[in-house]
Each structure stands twice: as structure tokens, then as C-alpha cells.
N, C-alpha and C positions, 0 to 999 in steps of 0.2 A: 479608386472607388469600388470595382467587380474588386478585388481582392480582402479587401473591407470588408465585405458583405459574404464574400465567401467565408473568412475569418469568424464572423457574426452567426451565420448559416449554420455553421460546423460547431462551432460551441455549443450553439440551441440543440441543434440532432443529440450530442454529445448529452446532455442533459435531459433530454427527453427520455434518453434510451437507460438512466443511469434507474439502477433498480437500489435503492441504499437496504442496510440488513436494519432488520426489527430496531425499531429505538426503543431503547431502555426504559422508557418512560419512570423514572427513578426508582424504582424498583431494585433491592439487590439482586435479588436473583433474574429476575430480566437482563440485567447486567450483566451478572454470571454468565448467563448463555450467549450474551451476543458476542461475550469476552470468549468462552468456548468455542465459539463458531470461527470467530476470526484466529484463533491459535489454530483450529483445525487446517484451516483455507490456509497458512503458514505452512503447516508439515505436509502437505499437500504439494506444494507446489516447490516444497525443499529448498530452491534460493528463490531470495525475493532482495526485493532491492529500495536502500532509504535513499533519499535525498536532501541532502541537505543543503546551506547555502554560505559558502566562503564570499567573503567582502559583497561584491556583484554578483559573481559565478557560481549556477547552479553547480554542485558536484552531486554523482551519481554511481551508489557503488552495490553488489553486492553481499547479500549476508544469511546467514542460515542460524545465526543462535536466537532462541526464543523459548519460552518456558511461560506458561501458565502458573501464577503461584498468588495466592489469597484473591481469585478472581480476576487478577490484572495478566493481560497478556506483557510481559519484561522482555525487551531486545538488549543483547550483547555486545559492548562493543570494547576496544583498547586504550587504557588512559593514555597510552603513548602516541595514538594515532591522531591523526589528522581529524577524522570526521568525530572523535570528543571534543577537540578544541571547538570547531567548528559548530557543536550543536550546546555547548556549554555559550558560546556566544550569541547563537541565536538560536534557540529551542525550537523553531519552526521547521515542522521537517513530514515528509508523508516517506510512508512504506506502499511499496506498488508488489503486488504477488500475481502471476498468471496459473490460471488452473490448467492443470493437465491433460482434464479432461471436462466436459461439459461448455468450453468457449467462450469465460469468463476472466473477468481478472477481477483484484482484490485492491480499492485505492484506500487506506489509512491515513488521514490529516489529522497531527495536532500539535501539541507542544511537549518537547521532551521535555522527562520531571525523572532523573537519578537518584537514586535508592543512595540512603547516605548511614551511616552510625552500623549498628544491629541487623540493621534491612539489607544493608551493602554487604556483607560477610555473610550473612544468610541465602541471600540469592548469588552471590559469587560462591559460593561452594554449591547449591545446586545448578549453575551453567557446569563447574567443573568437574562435578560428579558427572554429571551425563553424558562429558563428552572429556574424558579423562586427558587424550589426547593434548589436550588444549593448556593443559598444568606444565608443558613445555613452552609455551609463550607468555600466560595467565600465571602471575605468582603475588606472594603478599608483599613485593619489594616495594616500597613506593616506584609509582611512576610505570610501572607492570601488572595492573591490578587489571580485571576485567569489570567494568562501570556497566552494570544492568539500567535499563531505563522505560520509563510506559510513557504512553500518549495517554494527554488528560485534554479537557476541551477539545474531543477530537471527533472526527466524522469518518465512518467507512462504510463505502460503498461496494456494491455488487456489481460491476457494469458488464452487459455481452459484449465480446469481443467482432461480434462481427452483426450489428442488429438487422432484422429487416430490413430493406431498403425501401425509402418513397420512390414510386416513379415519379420522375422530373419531367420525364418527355418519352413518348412513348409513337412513332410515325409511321407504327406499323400497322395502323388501325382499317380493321378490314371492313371493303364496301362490297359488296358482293361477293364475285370474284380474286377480286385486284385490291389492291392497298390502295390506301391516300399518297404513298409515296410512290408507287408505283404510277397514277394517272398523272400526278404532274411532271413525269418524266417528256 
């Protein structure tokens, strides 16, 4: 039951303290910006890490390719690899980023949506242009392709990393001279 409640407790705090960034209010360019903001809080924080979810098991990895392009923040990742299958299976996935500075992190929920035709060649030659490197793993063989992908129905939040704290209990409280906890010594 105390464990329940503490469980309960800590999500509320967790919630309370979460600061989410400007909604879009369907506006493109509002969009634009909150899209900017969050690509920003990306190259900021240099790796950030998706999660995605094989059968039961949450897996947890990090990643550093991402690119702003026609307003949409696009994360990179390998058709070869594990976490494609896994997110071509179940599109549900959050990006977590911590800031470097300020004591902040960056939580990203929503459903991965891959760039397919025209849009896939487009945005796989600007992951590969920017990080040329990468055209030694990333190639146009089937099965080596680098798959770009955004979050659509997605939520991102600002949260502090370390918020204010409530006093819970506080026995120091002074009568005079002497504390409360010192008289009933």
C-alpha cells in the first residue's frame, strides 16, 4: 500500500513539475517553431536516446542523427538494425534528450511515420551529406539504407531535472530558543 502511494505520489510531482513547450495550436508556423525548438534541444544535447518496444521489452538506445527538413524534426536510423524492425512493428516510441546545461531534459512521445518514395531519397541524402562518414555503413543496397522517420500525434515536454522540492516534514521548527525536536528529547 506505502509503496502504491509512493508510486502515485511521484507521478503526480512528476507531472506537476512537467513544463510541456508551446502547442502548435494548428498553426504552421507555430509548428515550425516548436519543430525548431525541439531539433534545437537535439543538437544541444548531442546524444539523446529513443525507446522503443520489442514483443514485452522496453529497449533503450542511443542516437545522434536528426535533421529539420520541411518543418518536421526526421531521426535516423538502419533498415538493418533491430530498433527498425522493432519501431516498423510498433510505431510507439519517445525520444528522451538531457540539456547540458540549464537542468532540463527533452521527453518526445509519439508514433513513428517513415519517409517512403521521393521523401526517403531526399532525406537519406541529407542525413548523408551531413555526416558523410556514415555512407560507409548507409548505402542505396537494399537492406543498408538509412530509414529517416518523425513523430506525428506526438507530445514534447520540457521537464526540470531536479524541481523544487515540497517540504514533507520539516522538525526543526523553532520555539524560542530550542526546536520542537529538541524539547521532546
Amino acid at each position: 500500500m506505502k509503496l502504491t502511494t509512493l508510486i502515485v505520489a511521484t507521478g503526480v510531482c512528476v507531472a506537476a513539475f512537467a513544463q510541456p513547450l508551446p502547442a502548435a495550436k494548428g498553426a504552421a508556423q507555430d509548428k515550425a517553431q516548436v519543430m525548431s525548438r525541439i531539433d534545437g534541444l537535439l543538437a544541444a544535447s548531442k546524444t539523446f536516446y529513443l525507446a522503443t518496444v520489442d514483443g514485452d521489452q522496453p529497449k533503450l538506445r542511443p542516437l545522434g542523427a536528426h535533421h529539420l527538413v520541411d518543418g518536421k524534426v526526421w531521426l535516423g536510423v538502419g533498415e538493418f538494425k533491430n530498433v527498425y524492425r522493432q519501431l516498423v512493428a510498433n510505431p510507439k516510441c519517445e525520444v528522451v534528450a538531457l540539456q547540458p546545461a540549464g537542468g532540463k531534459w527533452l521527453r518526445w512521445t509519439g508514433r513513428a511515420v517513415f519517409a517512403d518514395g521521393a521523401e526517403r531519397e531526399r532525406l537519406e541524402e541529407v542525413f548523408l551529406s551531413a555526416a558523410p562518414r556514415l555512407r560507409r555503413i548507409y548505402n542505396k543496397k537494399p537492406g543498408k539504407r538509412m530509414m529517416c522517420f518523425t513523430l506525428v500525434d506526438s507530445r514534447a515536454e520540457l521537464i526540470p531535472m531536479m524541481p523544487p522540492g515540497e517540504v514533507l516534514l520539516d522538525e526543526t521548527v523553532r520555539v524560542g530558543k530550542s526546536t520542537v525536536a529538541e524539547k521532546g528529547r
